[in-house]
BAGU-261975 format. One record per residue (C-alpha): residue number from 1; x, y, z. Coordinates in steps of 0.1 Angstrom, whole numbers, plus 5000, padded with zeros to 4 digits. Layout:
(NUM; (X; Y; Z)),
...
***
This chain:
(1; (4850; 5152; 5019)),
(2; (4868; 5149; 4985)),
(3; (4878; 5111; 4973)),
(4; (4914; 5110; 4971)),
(5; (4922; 5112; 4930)),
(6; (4950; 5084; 4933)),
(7; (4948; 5047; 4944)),
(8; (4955; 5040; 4978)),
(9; (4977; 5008; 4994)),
(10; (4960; 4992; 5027)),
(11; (4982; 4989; 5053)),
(12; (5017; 4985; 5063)),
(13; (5031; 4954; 5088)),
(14; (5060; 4957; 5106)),
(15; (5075; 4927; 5129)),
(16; (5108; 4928; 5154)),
(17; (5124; 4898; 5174)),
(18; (5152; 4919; 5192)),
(19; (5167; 4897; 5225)),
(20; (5170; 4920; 5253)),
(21; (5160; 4950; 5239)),
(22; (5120; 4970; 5235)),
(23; (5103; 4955; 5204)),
(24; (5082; 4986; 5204)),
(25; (5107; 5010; 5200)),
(26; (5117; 4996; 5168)),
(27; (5082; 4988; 5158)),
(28; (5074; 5023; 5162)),
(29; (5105; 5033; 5140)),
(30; (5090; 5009; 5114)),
(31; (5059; 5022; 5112)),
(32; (5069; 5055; 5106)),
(33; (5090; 5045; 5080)),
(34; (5057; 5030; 5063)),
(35; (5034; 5057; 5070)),
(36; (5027; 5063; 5031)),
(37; (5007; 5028; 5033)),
(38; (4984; 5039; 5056)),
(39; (4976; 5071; 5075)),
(40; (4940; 5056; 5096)),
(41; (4949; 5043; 5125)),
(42; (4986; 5030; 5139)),
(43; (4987; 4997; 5168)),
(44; (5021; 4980; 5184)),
(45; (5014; 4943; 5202)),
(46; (5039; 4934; 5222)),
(47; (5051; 4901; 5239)),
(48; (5076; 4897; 5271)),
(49; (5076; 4858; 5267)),
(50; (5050; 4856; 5291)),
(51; (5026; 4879; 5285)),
(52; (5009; 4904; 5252)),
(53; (5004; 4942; 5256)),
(54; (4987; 4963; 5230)),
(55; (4981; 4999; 5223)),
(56; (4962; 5011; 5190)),
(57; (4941; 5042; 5182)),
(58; (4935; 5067; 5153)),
(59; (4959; 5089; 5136)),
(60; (4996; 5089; 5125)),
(61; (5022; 5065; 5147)),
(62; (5034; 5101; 5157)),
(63; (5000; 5112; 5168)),
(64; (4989; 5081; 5180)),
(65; (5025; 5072; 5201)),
(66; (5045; 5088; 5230)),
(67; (5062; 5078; 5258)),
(68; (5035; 5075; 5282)),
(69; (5019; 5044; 5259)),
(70; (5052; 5031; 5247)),
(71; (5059; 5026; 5280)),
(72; (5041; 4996; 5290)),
(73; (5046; 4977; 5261)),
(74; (5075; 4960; 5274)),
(75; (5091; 4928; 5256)),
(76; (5113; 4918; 5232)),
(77; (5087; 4902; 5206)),
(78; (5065; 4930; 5184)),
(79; (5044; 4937; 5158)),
(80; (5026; 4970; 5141)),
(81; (5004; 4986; 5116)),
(82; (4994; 5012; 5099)),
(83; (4961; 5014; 5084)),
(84; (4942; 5026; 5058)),
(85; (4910; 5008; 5052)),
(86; (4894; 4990; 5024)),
(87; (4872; 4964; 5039)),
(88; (4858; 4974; 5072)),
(89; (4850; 5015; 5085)),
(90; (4878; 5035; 5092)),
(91; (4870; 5035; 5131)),
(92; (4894; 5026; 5163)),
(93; (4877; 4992; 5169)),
(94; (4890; 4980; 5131)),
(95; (4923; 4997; 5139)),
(96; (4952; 4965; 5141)),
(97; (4969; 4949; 5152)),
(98; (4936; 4920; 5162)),
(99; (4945; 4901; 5197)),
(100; (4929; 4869; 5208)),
(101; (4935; 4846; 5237)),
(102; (4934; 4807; 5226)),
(103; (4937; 4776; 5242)),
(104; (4974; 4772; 5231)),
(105; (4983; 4813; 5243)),
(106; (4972; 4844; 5229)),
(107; (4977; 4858; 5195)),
(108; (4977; 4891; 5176)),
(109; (4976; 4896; 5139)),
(110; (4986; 4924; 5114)),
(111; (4970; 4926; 5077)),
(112; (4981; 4940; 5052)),
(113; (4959; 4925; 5018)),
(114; (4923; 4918; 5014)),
(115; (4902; 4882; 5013)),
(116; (4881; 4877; 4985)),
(117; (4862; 4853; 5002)),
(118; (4857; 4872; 5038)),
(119; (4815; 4865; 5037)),
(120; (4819; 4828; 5032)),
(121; (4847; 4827; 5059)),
(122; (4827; 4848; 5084)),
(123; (4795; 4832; 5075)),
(124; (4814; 4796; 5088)),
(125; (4828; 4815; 5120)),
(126; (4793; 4826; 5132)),
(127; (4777; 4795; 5124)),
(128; (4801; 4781; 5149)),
(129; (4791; 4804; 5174)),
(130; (4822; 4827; 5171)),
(131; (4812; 4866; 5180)),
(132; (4827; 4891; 5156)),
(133; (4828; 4925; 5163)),
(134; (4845; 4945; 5131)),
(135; (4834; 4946; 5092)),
(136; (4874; 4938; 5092)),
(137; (4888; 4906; 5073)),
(138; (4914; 4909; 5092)),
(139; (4898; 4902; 5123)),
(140; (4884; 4870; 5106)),
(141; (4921; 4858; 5100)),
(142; (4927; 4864; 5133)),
(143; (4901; 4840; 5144)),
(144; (4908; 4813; 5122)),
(145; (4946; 4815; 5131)),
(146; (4934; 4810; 5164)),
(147; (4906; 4783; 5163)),
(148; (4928; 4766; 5135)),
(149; (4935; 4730; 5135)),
(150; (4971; 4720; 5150)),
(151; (4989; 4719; 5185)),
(152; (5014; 4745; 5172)),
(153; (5013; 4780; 5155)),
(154; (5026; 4771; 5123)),
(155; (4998; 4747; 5119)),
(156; (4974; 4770; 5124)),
(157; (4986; 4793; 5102)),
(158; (4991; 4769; 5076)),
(159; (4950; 4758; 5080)),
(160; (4942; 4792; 5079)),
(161; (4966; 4798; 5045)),
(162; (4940; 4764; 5034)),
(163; (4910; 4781; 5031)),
(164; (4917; 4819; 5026)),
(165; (4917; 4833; 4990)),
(166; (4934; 4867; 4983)),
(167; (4956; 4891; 4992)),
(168; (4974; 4887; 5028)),
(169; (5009; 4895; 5038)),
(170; (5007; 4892; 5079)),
(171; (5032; 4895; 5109)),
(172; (5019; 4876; 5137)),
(173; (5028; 4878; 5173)),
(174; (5032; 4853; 5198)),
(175; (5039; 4843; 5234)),
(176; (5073; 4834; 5222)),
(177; (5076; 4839; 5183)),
(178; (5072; 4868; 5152)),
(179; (5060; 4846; 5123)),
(180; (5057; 4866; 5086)),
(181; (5033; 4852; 5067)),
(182; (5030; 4858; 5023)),
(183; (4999; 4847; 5007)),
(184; (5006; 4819; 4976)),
(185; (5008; 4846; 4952)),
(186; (5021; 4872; 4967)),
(187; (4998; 4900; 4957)),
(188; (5012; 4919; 4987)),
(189; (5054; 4925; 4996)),
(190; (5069; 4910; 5027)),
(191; (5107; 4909; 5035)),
(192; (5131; 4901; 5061)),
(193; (5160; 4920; 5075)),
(194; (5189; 4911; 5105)),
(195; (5195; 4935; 5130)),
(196; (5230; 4927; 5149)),
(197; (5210; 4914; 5176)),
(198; (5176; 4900; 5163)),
(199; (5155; 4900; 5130)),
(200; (5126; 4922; 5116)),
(201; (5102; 4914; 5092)),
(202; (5088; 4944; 5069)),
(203; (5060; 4951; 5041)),
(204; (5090; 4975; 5023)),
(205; (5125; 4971; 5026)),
(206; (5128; 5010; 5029)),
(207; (5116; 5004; 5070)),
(208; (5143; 4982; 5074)),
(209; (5172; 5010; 5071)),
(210; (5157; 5030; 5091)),
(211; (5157; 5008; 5124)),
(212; (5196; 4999; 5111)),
(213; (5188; 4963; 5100)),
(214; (5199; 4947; 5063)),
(215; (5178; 4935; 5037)),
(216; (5181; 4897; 5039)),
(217; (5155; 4889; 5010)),
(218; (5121; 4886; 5002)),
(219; (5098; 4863; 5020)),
(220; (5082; 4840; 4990)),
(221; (5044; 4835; 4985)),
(222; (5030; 4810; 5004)),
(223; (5057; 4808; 5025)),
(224; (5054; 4808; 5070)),
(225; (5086; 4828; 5082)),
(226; (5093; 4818; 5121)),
(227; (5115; 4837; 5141)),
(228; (5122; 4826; 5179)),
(229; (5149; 4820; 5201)),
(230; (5166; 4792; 5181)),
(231; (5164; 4818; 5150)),
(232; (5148; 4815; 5117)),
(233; (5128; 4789; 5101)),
(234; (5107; 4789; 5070)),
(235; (5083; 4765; 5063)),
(236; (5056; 4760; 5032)),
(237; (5021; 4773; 5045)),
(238; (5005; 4767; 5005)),
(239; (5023; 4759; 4974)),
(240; (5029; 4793; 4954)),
(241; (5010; 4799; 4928)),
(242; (5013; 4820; 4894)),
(243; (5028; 4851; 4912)),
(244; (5007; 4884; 4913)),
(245; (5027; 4909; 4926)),
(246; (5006; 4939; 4924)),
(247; (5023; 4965; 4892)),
(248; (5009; 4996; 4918)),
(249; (5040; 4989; 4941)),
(250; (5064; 4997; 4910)),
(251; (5039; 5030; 4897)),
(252; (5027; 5047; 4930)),
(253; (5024; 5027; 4963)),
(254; (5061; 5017; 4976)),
(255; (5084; 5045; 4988)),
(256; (5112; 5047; 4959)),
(257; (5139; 5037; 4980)),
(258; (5126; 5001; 4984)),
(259; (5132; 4969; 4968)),
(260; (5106; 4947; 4951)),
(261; (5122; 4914; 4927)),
(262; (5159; 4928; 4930)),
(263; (5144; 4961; 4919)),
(264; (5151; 4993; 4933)),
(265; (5118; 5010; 4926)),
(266; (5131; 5048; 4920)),
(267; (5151; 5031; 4892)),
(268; (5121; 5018; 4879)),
(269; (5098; 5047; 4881)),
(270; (5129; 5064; 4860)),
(271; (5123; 5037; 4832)),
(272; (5089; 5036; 4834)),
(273; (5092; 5077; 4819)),
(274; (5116; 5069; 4798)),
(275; (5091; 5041; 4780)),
(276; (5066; 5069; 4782)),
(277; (5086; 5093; 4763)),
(278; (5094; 5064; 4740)),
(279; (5057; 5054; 4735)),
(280; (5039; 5090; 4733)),
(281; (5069; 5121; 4726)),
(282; (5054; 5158; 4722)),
(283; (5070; 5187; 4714)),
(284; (5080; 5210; 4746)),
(285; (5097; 5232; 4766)),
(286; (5098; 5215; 4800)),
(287; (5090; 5184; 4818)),
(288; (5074; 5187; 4853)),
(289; (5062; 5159; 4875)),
(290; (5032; 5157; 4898)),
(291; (5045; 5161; 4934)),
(292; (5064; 5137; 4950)),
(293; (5052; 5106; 4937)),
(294; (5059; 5113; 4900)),
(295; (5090; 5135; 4904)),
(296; (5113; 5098; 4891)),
(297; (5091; 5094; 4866)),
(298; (5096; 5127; 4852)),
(299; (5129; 5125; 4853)),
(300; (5131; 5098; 4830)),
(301; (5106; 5111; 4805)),
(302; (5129; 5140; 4803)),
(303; (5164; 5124; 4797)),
(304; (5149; 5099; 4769)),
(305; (5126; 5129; 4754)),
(306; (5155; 5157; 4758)),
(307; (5135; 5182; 4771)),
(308; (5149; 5197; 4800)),
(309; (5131; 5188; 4835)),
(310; (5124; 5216; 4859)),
(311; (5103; 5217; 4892)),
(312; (5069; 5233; 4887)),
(313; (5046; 5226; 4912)),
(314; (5054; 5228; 4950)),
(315; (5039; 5206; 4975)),
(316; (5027; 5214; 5006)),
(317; (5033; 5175; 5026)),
(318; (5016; 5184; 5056)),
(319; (4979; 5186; 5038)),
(320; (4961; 5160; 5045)),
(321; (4982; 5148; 5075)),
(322; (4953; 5164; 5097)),
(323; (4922; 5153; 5114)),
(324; (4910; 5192; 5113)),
(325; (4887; 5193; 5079)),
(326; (4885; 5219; 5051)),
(327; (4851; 5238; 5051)),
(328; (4829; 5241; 5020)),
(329; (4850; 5274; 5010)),
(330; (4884; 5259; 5017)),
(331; (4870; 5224; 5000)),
(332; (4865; 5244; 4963)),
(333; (4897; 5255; 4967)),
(334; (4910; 5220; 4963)),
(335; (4944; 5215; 4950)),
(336; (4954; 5252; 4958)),
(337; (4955; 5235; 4996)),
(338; (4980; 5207; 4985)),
(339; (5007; 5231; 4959)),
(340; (5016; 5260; 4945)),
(341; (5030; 5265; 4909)),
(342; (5058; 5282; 4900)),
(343; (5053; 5309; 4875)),
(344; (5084; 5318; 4870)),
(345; (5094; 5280; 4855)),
(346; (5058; 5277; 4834)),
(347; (5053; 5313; 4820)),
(348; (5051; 5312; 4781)),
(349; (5060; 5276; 4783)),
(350; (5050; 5244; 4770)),
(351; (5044; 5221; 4796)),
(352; (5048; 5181; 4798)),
(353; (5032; 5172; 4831)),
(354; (5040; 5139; 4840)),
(355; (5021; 5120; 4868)),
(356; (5016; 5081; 4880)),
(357; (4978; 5072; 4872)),
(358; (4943; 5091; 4871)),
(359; (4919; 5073; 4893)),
(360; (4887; 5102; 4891)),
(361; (4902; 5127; 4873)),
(362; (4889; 5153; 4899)),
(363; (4930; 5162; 4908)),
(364; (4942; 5159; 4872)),
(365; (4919; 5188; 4858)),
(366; (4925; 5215; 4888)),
(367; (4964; 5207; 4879)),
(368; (4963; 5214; 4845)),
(369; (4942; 5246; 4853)),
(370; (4967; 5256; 4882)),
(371; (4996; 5253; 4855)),
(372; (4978; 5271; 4825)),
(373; (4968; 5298; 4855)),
(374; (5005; 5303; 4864)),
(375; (5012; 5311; 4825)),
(376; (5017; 5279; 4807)),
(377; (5010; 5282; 4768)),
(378; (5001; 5243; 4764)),
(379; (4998; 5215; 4791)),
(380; (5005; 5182; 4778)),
(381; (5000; 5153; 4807)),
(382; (5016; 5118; 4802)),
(383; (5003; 5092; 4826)),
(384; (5034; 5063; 4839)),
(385; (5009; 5039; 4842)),
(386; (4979; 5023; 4814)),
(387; (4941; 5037; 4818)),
(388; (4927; 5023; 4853)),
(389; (4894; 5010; 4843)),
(390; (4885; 4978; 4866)),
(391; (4885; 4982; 4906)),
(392; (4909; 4961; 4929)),
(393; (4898; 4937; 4953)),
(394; (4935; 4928; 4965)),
(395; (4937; 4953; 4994)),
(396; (4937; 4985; 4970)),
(397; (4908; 5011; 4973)),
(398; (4910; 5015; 4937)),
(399; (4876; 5032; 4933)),
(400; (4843; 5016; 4920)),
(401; (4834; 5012; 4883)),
(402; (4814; 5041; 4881)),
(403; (4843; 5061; 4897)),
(404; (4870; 5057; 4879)),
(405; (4874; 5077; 4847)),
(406; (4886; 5052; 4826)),
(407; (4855; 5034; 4829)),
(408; (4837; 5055; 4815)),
(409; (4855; 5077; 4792)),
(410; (4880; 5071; 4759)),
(411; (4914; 5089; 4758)),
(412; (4898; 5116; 4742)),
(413; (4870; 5122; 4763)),
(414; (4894; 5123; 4796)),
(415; (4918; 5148; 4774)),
(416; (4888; 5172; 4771)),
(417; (4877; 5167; 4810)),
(418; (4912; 5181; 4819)),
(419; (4915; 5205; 4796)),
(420; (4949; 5193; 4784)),
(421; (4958; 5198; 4746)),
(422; (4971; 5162; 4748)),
(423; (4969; 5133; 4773)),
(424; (4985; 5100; 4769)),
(425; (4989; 5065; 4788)),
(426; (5018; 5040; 4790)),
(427; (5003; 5007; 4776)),
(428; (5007; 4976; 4798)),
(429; (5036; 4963; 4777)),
(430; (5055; 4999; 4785)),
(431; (5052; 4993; 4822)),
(432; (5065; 4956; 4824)),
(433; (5091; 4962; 4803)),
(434; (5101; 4991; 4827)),
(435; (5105; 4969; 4857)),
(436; (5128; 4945; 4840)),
(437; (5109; 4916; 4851)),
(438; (5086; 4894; 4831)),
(439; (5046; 4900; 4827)),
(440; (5040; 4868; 4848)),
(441; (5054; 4882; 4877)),
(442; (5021; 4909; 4882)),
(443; (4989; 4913; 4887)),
(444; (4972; 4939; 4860)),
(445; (4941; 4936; 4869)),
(446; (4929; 4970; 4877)),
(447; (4940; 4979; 4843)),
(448; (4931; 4949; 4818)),
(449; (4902; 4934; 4839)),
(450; (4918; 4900; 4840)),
(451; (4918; 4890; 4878)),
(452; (4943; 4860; 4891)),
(453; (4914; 4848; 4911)),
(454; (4876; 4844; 4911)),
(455; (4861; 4876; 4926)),
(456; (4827; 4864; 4926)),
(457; (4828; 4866; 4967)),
(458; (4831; 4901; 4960)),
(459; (4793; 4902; 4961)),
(460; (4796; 4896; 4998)),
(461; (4825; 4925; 5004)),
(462; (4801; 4948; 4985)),
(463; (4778; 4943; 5014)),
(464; (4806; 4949; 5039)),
(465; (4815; 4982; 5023)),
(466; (4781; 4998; 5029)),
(467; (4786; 4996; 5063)),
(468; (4814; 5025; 5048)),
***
């Protein structure tokens, strides 16, 4: 099977405190709203006050739900998530939400992020005689939420926020409280919303619309978010530090109808092609963007450039939302399986397509083929994002060194492996000045190799990942 040419987000959380009404129902709801972070595997937890139900298996939340599972998961209290995986196999018994039972009630934890230092952590948790079943950090921050020190929840979590390193934005379920939980730096979004009758905690505002609940704000890095019966109650789990709000959210990963820093994100993937046009113009016909991902960004290339915009490619959305594999025949057909150009807009012309990052380069090429095919007399591709030369350990799966392109390859040498007449990047000064918000907000890292945090524990996820 192909690798995916584009970077791919985790997971998404979703957390609901609704007073005489089914948790699950609006869990469900959100997840589907967040199904772009994670197509794997889809769980709901649920809690009654007394007792925690849980149903989780493979697929989409609409392939994995129905009313004959949603059933039983009766209460008021609930958490989801979708999953895509980074750390750990993409198989059912990694799939989340993780449920414990400890000696103060039982537990259950989604994960969206990764831990840079998941050997050391599960190398402590074995010595102490704890049994682990998954390759899944997450299913080592549900044990030490569990076996933390404290007679209360938020003391546990705030031990576990003590030793962890890296990304982690978590909704965690229990007998009698939804706690959201931000990581000191926030590498990974979190937010609250109010329904009329109760509160829901999301990775992306856009999931909060949907289940008719308003954005109340952000939840900060390194704060602990406790919603019960009495209401809300923040606390400090760590003291924030430098924030490192992962730049992907802006380019690629958050739906565009979200908020991140006061941001509506399609209003940033507008200036981000603006900047673009700024920092690399070309002489053209028509501007196109990559289906659906890049559509904002071409949009804004083409009101700062001038040159009129104009769909050219067709996607088909349901590719790649099956479990039913192409064979080898189908497989070489490739992008043909994912969308169609149209002639009719290309023919004779010359072509600015405009897309959000190349991770492999594999997709890139059989696009600029598929448009100089339908009758385009140039192809010029401008990318709304820098060169992606270093790999993510934050929860992305960003590719390995000797995968991504940009590694490995100049400008040039990329521009010749597509067969574009010209190819061109938005520097890392273009894309911070498109969100409006300063560089120290961000983590760059995939693109300028300079990490927030030591990632020499990585040694020990390497090791994980060849259970992959």
């Amino acid at each position: 099977m192909m690798h995916p040419d584009k970077p791919r987000e985790a997971c998404g959380v979703f957390g609901a405190f609704v007073p005489g009404a089914e948790a699950a129902r609006t869990v469900f709801f959100g997840l589907y709203a967040l199904q772009h972070r994670g197509q794997e595997s889809a769980g709901i937890a649920v809690s009654d006050g007394r007792t925690v139900h849980m149903y989780k298996a493979m697929g989409l939340v609409s392939q994995v739900f129905n009313e004959e599972n949603l059933g039983p998961l009766q209460g008021h209290i609930g958490i989801g998530h979708n999953r895509y995986s980074t750390t750990g196999a993409s198989r059912l018994v990694n799939a989340q939400p993780f449920l414990l039972e400890s000696f103060i009630g039982p537990v259950a934890v989604a994960h969206n992020g990764n831990l840079v230092n998941t050997g050391s952590l599960r190398s402590s948790l074995l010595r102490k005689g704890v049994g682990l079943t998954t390759t899944c950090d997450s299913e080592v921050i549900t044990q030490l939420i569990a076996g933390g020190d404290g007679d209360n929840w938020s003391d546990r979590i705030r031990s576990f926020m003590a030793r962890a390193e890296g990304a982690y934005s978590l909704t965690v379920l229990t007998r009698d409280a939804l706690y959201g939980v931000r990581d000191p730096r926030g590498f990974r979004p979190l937010c609250l919303g109010q329904l009329q009758d109760g509160w829901v905690i999301a990775s992306e505002s856009c999931a909060l619309g949907t289940v008719g609940a308003r954005f109340v704000r952000e939840i900060e890095p390194g704060e602990i978010v406790r919603i019960d019966a009495n209401g809300v109650l923040s606390t400090l789990g760590r003291e924030s530090e430098e924030n490192s709000l992962c730049i992907f959210e802006f380019i690629y990963f958050a739906r565009p109808d979200s908020v991140m820093l006061g941001q509506l994100l399609h209003t940033v993937r507008y200036q981000l092609g603006a900047q673009l046009a700024r920092e690399h113009p070309v002489e053209a016909d028509v501007v196109i963007g990559v289906p659906d991902s890049a559509i904002a960004h071409a949009i804004g290339y083409a009101h700062e450039s001038g040159i009129p915009y104009n769909e050219g490619l067709i996607k088909n959305r349901y590719i790649g939302r099956t479990f039913i594999q192409p064979d080898d025949r189908l497989r070489r057909a490739g992008i043909a399986l994912k969308m169609n150009p149209l002639p009719d807009n290309l023919r004779g012309k010359r072509v600015v397509a405009v897309d959000d990052s190349i991770v492999r380069g594999n997709t890139t090429g059989r696009i600029v083929d598929l448009l100089r095919a339908a009758g385009a007399a140039e192809v010029h591709v401008r990318i709304c994002s820098s060169p992606l030369r270093h790999p993510c350990f934050m929860g992305v799966d960003m590719a390995t060194y000797d995968e991504l392109i940009a590694h490995r390859l100049s400008v040039e040498e990329i521009r010749r492996h597509i067969h574009a007449d010209t190819l061109a990047f938005l520097s890392v000064e273009g894309m911070v000045t498109a969100t409006g918000r300063p560089k120290s907000r961000f983590c760059e890292a995939c693109f300028t190799g300079c990490y927030p945090v030591d990632t020499e524990p990585q040694a020990e996820k390497t090791a994980l990942e060849v259970i992959r």
